[in-house]
C-alpha positions as CSV (number, residue, x, y, z in Angstrom):
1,X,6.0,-13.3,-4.0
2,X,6.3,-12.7,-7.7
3,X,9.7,-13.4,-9.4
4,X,10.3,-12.7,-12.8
5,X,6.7,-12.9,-13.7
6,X,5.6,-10.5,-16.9
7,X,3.7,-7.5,-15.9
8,X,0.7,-9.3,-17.7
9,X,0.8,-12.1,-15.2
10,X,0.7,-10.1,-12.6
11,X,-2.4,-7.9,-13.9
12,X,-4.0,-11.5,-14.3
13,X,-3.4,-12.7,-11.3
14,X,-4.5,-9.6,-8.5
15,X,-7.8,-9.3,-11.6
16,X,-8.9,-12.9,-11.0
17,X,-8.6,-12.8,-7.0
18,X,-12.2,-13.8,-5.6
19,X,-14.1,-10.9,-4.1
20,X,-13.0,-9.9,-0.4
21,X,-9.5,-11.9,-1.0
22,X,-6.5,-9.4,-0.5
23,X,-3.0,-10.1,-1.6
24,X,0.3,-7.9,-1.4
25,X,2.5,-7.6,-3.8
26,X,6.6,-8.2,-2.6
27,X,8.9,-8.5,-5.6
28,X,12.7,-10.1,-5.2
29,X,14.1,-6.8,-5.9
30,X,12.2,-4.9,-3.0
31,X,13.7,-7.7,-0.6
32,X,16.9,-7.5,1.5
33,X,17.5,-10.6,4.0
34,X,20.3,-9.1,5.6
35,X,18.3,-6.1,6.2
36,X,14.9,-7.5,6.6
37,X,12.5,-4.5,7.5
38,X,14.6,-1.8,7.4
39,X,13.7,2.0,5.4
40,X,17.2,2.7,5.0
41,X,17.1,3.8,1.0
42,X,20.7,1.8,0.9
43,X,19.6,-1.8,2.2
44,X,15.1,-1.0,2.1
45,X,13.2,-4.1,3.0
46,X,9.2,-4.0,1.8
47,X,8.4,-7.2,3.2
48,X,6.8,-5.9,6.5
49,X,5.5,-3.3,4.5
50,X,3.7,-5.5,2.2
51,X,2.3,-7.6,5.3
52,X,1.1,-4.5,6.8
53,X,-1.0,-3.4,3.9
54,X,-2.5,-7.3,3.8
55,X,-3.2,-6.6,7.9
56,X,-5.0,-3.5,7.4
57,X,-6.9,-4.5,4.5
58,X,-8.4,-8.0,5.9
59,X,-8.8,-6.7,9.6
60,X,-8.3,-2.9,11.0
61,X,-10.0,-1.5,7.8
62,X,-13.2,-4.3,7.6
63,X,-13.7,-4.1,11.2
64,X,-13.2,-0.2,11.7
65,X,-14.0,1.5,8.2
66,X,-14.8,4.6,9.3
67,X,-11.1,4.7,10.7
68,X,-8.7,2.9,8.5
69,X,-10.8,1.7,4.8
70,X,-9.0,2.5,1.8
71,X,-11.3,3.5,-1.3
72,X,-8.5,4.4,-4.3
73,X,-11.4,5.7,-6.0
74,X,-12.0,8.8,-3.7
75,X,-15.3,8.2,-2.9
76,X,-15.2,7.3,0.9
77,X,-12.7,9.1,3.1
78,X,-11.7,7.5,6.1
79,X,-10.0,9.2,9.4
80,X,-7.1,8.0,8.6
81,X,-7.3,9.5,4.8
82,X,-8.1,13.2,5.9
83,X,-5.5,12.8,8.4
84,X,-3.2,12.2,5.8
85,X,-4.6,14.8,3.8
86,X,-3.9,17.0,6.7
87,X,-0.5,16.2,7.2
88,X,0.7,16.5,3.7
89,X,-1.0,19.6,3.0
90,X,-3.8,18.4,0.8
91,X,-5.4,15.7,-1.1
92,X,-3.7,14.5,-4.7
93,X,-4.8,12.5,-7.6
94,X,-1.1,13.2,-8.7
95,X,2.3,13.9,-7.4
96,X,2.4,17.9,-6.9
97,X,5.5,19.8,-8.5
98,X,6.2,21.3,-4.9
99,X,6.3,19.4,-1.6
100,X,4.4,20.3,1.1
101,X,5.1,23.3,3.8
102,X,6.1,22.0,7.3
């Protein structure tokens, strides 16, 4: 967990991790112990969130890439990917003006 560490620290920090090492990050402000895990934008909890990620990344998407690996660079789409794609009406590189047609 980072608290009150500069943006530069942070950069340093997930930069320097050894290849194949994943980390999460869950700042103070995105935690809520009274409401730990909840989506509710009033009292929103990342924490299981954030371990989520960290599961996917070191097991579902080494062990089933095809399904679940996450490229941020575009150049490998996994099933999960296109079916997001799918769902939200597209692939973007940026947040479209208009939201998508249910």
């Amino acid at each position: 967990m980072a608290v009150n560490l500069g943006q530069t620290l942070i950069v340093f920090f997930f930069s320097t991790l050894p290849k194949g090492d994943v980390s999460a990050a869950l700042y103070k402000f995105e935690m809520d112990k009274d409401h730990t895990g909840s989506t509710n934008p009033d009292h929103r909890d990342a924490t299981v969130e954030e371990i989520l990620h960290t599961i996917n990344d070191v097991g579902h998407a080494r062990v089933y890439p095809w399904a679940f690996k996450v490229d941020e660079d575009g150049e490998y789409r996994s099933m999960l990917a296109n079916a997001m794609d799918v769902a939200r009406g597209g692939f973007f590189t940026e947040i479209p003006s208009q939201s998508y047609q249910k």
